[in-house]
C-alpha atoms as one frame of an Amber mdcrd trajectory, in Angstrom:
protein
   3.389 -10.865  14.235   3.949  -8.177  11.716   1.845  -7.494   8.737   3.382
  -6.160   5.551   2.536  -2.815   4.731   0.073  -3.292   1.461   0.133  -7.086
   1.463  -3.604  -7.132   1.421  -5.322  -5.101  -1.506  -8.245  -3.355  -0.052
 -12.193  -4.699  -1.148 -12.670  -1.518  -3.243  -9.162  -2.346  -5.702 -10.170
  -5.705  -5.696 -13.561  -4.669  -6.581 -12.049  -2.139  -9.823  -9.800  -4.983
 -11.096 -12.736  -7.346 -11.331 -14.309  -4.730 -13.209 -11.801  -3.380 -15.389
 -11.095  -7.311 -16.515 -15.058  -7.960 -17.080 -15.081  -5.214 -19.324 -12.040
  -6.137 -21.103 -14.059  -9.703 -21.711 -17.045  -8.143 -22.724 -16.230  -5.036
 -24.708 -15.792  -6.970 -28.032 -19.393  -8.214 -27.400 -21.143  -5.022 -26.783
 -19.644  -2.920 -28.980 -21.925  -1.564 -32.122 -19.768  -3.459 -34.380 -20.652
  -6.912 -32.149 -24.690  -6.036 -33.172 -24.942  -5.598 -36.933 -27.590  -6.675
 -37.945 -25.854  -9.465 -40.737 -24.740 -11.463 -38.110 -25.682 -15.124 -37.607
 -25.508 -17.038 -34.166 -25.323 -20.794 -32.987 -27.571 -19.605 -29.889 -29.587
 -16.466 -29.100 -30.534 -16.481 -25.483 -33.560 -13.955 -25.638 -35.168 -11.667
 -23.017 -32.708 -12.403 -19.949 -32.364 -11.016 -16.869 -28.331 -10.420 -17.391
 -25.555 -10.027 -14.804 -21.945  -9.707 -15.624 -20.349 -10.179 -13.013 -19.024
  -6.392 -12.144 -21.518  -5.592  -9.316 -23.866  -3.933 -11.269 -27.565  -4.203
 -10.976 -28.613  -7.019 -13.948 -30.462  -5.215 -17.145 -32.826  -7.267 -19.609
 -31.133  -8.243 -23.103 -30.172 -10.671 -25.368 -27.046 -12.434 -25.860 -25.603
 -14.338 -29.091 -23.682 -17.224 -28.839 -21.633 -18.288 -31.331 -18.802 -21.413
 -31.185 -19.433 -21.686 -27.667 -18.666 -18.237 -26.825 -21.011 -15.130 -26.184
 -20.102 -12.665 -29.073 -22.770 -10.101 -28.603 -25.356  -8.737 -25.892 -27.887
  -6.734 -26.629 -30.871  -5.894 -28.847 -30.421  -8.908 -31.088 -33.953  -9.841
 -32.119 -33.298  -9.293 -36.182 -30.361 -11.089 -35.602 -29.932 -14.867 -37.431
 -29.748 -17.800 -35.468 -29.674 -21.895 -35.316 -31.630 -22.194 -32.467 -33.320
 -19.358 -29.872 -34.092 -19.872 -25.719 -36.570 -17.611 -24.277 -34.735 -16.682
 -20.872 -38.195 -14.427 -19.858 -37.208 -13.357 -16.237 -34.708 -15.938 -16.099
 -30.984 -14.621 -15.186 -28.321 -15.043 -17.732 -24.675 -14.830 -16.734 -20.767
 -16.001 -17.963 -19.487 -18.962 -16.378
C-alpha cells in the first residue's frame, strides 16, 4: 500500500484552518463597531464562561444575540435588550 505524499494535512494545519475560519465568524462580532453602546439585542447572555471553539483557554464576557445569531461578545452590560440570562460560571459557546 502506498500513501500519497500530503494526502493527510497534519493536526497543526488542521488546527490553523479551524482557527482562521472561527475568526472569520466572529470578527464582525467583536469588533468595536459590534459594541456601541446604541445597540439593542433579542438576548444578552451575561457573565459566561466563553469558548469559541479555536483552542483557546475560555475568557468571561457577554454575548448579544440578536435574530438568532450572536452579533457581539463582550462588555455589553449598557447594552439594550428583550430579555437577559445570567450564565455566572456557566460556559457559553456557538453551536
Amino acid at each position: 500500500m502506498s500513501r500519497r505524499h500530503g494526502a493527510r494535512r497534519t493536526p497543526w494545519a488542521l488546527r490553523a484552518r479551524r482557527a482562521a475560519a472561527w475568526l472569520a465568524l466572529l470578527w464582525p462580532a467583536v469588533s468595536p463597531v459590534a459594541q456601541a453602546g446604541d445597540e439593542r439585542f433579542d438576548l444578552v447572555i451575561v457573565h459566561g464562561r466563553i469558548i469559541d471553539g479555536t483552542g483557546s483557554p475560555w475568557y468571561s464576557g457577554d454575548l448579544g444575540i440578536r435574530d438568532g445569531r450572536i452579533a457581539a461578545i463582550g462588555n455589553l452590560e449598557k447594552a439594550a435588550r428583550a430579555k437577559t440570562i445570567d450564565a455566572h460560571g456557566e460556559v457559553v459557546a456557538p453551536g
